[in-house]
C-alpha positions in Angstrom: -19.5 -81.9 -34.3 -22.7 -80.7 -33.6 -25.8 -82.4 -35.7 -28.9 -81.0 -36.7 -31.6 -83.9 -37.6 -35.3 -82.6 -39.2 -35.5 -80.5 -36.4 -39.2 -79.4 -35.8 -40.9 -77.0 -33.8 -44.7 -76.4 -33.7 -46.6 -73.8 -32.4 -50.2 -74.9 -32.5 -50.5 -75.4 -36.6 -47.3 -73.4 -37.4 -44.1 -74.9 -38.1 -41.9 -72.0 -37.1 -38.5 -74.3 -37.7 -39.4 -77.4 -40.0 -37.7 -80.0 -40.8 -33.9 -78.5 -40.7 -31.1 -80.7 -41.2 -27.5 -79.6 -41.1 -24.3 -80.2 -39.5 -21.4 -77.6 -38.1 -17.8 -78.9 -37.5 -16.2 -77.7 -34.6 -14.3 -73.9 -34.4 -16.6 -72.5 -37.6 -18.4 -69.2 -38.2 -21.7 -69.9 -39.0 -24.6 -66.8 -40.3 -27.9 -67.9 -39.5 -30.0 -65.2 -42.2 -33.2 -64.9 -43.3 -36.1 -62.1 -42.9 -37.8 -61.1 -39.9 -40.1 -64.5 -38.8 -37.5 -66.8 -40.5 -37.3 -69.2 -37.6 -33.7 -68.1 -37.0 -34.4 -67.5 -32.9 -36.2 -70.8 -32.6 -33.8 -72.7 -34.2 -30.9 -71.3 -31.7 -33.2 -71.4 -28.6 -33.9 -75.1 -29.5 -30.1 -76.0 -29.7 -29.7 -74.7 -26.2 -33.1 -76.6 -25.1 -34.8 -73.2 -24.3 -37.5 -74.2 -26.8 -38.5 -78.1 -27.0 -38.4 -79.6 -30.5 -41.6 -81.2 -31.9 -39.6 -83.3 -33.9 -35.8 -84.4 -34.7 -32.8 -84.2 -32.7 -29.7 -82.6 -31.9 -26.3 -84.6 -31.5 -23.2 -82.7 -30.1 -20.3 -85.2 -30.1 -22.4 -88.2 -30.4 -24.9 -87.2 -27.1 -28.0 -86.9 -27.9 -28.9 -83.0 -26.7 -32.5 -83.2 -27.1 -32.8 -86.3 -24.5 -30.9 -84.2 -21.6 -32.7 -83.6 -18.5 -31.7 -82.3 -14.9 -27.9 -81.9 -14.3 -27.0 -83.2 -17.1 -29.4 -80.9 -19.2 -27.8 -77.6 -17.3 -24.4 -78.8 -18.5 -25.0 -78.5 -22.2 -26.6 -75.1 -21.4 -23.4 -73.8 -19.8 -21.4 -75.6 -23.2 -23.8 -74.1 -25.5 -23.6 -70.1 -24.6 -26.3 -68.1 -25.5 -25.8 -64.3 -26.1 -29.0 -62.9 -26.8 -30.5 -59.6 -28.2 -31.6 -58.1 -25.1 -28.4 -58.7 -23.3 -30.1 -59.9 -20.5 -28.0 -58.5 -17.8 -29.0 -57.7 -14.0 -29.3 -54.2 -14.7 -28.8 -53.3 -10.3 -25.5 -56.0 -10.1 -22.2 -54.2 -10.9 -20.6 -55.9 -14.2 -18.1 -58.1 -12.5 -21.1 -60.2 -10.8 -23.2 -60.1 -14.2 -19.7 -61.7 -16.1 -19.6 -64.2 -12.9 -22.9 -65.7 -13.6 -21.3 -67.4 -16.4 -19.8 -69.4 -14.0 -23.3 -70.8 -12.1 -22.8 -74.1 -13.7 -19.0 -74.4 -12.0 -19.7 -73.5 -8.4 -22.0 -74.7 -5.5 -25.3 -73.2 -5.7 -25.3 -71.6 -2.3 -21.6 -69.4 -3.2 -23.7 -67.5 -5.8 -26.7 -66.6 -3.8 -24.4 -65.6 -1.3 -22.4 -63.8 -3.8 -18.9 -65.7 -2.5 -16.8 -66.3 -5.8 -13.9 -68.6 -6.0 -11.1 -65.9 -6.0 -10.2 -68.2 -9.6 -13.6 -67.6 -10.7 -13.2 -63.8 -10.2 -9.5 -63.5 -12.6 -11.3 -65.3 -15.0 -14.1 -62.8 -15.6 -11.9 -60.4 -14.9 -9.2 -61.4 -17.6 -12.4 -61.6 -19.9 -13.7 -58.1 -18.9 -9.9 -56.9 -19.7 -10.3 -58.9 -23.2 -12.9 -56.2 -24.0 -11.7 -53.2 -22.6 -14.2 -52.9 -19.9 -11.8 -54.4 -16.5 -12.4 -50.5 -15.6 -15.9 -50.3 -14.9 -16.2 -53.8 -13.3 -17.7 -52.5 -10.6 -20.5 -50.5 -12.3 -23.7 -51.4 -12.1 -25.3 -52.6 -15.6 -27.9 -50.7 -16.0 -25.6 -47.3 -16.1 -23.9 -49.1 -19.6 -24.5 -47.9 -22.9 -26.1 -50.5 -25.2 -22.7 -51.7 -26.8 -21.0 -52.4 -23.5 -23.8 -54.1 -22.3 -23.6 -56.6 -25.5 -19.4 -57.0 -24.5 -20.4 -57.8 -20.9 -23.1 -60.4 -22.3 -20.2 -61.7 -24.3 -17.7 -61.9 -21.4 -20.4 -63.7 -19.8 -20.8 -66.5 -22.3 -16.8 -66.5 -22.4 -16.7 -67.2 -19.1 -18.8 -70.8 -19.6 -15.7 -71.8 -21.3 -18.7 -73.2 -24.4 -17.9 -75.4 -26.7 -20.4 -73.1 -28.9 -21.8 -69.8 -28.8 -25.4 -69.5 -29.9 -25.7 -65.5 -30.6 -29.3 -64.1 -31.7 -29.3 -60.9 -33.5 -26.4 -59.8 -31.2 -26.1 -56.6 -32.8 -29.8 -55.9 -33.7 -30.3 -52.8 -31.0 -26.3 -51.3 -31.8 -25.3 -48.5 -33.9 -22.9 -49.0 -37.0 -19.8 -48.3 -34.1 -20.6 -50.8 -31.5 -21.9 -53.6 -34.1 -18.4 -53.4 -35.7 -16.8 -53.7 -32.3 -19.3 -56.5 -31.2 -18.9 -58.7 -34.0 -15.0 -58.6 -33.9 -15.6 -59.8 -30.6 -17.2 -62.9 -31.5 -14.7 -63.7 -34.8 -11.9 -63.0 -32.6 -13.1 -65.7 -30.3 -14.0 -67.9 -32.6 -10.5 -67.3 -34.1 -8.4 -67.5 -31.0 -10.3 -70.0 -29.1 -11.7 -72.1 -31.9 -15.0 -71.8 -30.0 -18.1 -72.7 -32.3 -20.5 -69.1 -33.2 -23.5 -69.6 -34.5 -25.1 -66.5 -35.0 -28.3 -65.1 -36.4 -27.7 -61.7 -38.3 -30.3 -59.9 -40.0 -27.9 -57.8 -42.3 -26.6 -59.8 -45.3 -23.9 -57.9 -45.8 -22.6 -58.0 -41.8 -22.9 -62.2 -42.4 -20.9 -62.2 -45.6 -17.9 -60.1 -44.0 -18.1 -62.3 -40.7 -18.7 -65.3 -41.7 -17.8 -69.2 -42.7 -20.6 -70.1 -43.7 -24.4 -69.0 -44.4 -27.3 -70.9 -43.8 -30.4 -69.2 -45.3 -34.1 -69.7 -43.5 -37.3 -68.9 -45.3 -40.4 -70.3 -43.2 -39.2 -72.3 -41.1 -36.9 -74.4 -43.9 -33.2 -74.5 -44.5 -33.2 -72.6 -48.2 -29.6 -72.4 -48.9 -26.4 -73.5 -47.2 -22.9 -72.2 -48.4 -19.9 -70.6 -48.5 -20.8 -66.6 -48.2 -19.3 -65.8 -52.1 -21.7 -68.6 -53.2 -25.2 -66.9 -52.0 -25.6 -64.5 -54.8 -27.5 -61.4 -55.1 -30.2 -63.3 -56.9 -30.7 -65.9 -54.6 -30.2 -62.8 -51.4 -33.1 -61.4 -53.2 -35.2 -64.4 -53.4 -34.5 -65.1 -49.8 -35.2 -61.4 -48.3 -37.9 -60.9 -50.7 -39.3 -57.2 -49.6 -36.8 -57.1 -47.2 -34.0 -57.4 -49.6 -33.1 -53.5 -50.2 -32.8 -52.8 -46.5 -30.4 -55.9 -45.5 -27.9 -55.1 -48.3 -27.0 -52.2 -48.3 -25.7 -52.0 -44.0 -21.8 -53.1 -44.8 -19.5 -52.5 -41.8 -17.0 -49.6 -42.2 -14.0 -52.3 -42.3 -13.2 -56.0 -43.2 -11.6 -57.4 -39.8 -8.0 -58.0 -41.2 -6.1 -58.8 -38.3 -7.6 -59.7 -34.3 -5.6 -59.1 -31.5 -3.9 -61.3 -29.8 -6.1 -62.0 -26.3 -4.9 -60.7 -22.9 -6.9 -63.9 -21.2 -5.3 -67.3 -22.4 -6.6 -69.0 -19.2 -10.2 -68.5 -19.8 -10.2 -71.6 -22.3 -7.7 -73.6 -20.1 -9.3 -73.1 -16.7 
């Protein structure tokens, strides 16, 4: 169970998360919405301790996250993926090394600067590479991807972590109507199949009530509505969005995601 408590973040005079309280239990879809300057990021990047809290705490299975330092800091990072908008892939590695950095936290520091992978390490990223139909250009380099395989090999990488949750901001944000359908049936079919925790910030309303479990709604920092996604009405969408409203209801995906493939990589979750 992971445990939000009036989580705060300040910059200078400007609460850009304040005071959010929630709770997600474990294996759960969970849409982070709101407009543009919601606090949606900060609120992920503070889960993962890339931005400190000003306030509050986070508790994931009774540890207190927000009091982790040093090793055991780097841990909850590696269980607490983060996919983020940008990709943020090594553009000059080939794709099979960008996957393996999701294993940093599981091998000696001095096999990745030398680049010397457990052979295990390697059918891992491999098996999740295969997963998302992109085992055939493992040994492209990054850079050379289009924007929607970059995303896949982002996800691979956070796979690859073996998280307990995956903390996705605006994963689909830069992605054409194509590759944001094939993204986001990445990340419900391993939430699905591996019962691993997504958290994940969508601007589109409509992408978050096809996707999701749950919707929790950010206005200004605050927690303005948490629900089921057939309880957040137009009215209240509306009220949320406010100018934004007409442009994040109207981007449905082309299909509802009726059936997800069985994986190709059971031992990513065992390993």
């Amino acid at each position: 169970m992971l445990v939000v408590d009036g989580l705060t973040c300040r910059f200078g005079t400007k609460a850009a998360v304040d005071n959010a309280s929630f709770s997600v239990a474990p294996g759960t879809f969970v849409g982070v919405i709101g407009r543009s300057g919601a606090g949606k990021s900060t609120l992920l990047r503070m889960i993962n301790r890339l931005a400190e809290p000003s306030e509050g705490r986070i508790l994931f299975e009774g540890v207190d996250v927000t009091a982790l330092r040093g090793k055991e800091l780097r841990q909850w990072r590696a269980r607490s993926a983060m996919i983020f908008q940008q990709f943020n892939l090594v553009g000059r590695l080939d794709v099979l090394t960008n996957v393996l950095m999701g294993r940093l936290a599981a091998v000696p520091t001095w096999r990745s600067l030398v680049q010397l992978w457990p052979d295990q390490d390697k059918a891992i990223a491999l098996s999740a590479l295969e997963q998302f139909d992109m085992a055939g250009i493992a040994a492209q380099r990054a850079d050379q991807l289009s924007g929607g395989q970059q995303q896949r090999v982002a996800i691979a990488r956070a796979l690859v972590q073996q998280p307990d949750i995956i903390l996705a901001d605006e994963p689909i944000a830069s992605l054409d109507p194509r590759n944001t359908r094939i993204v986001m049936d990445a990340l419900l079919r391993i939430n699905k199949h591996f019962g691993i925790t997504v958290l994940c910030n969508l601007h589109s309303l409509d992408l978050a009530r096809t996707y999701c479990d749950r919707l929790i709604g950010m206005a200004s920092g605050r927690i303005v509505f948490d629900g089921a996604p057939e309880a957040l009405t137009d009215r209240i969408a509306r009220e949320l969005y406010d100018l934004e409203a007409d442009e994040v209801m109207d981007t449905a995906p082309e299909h509802v995601p009726d059936h997800i493939a069985v994986p190709a990589f059971g031992t990513v979750a065992a390993a």
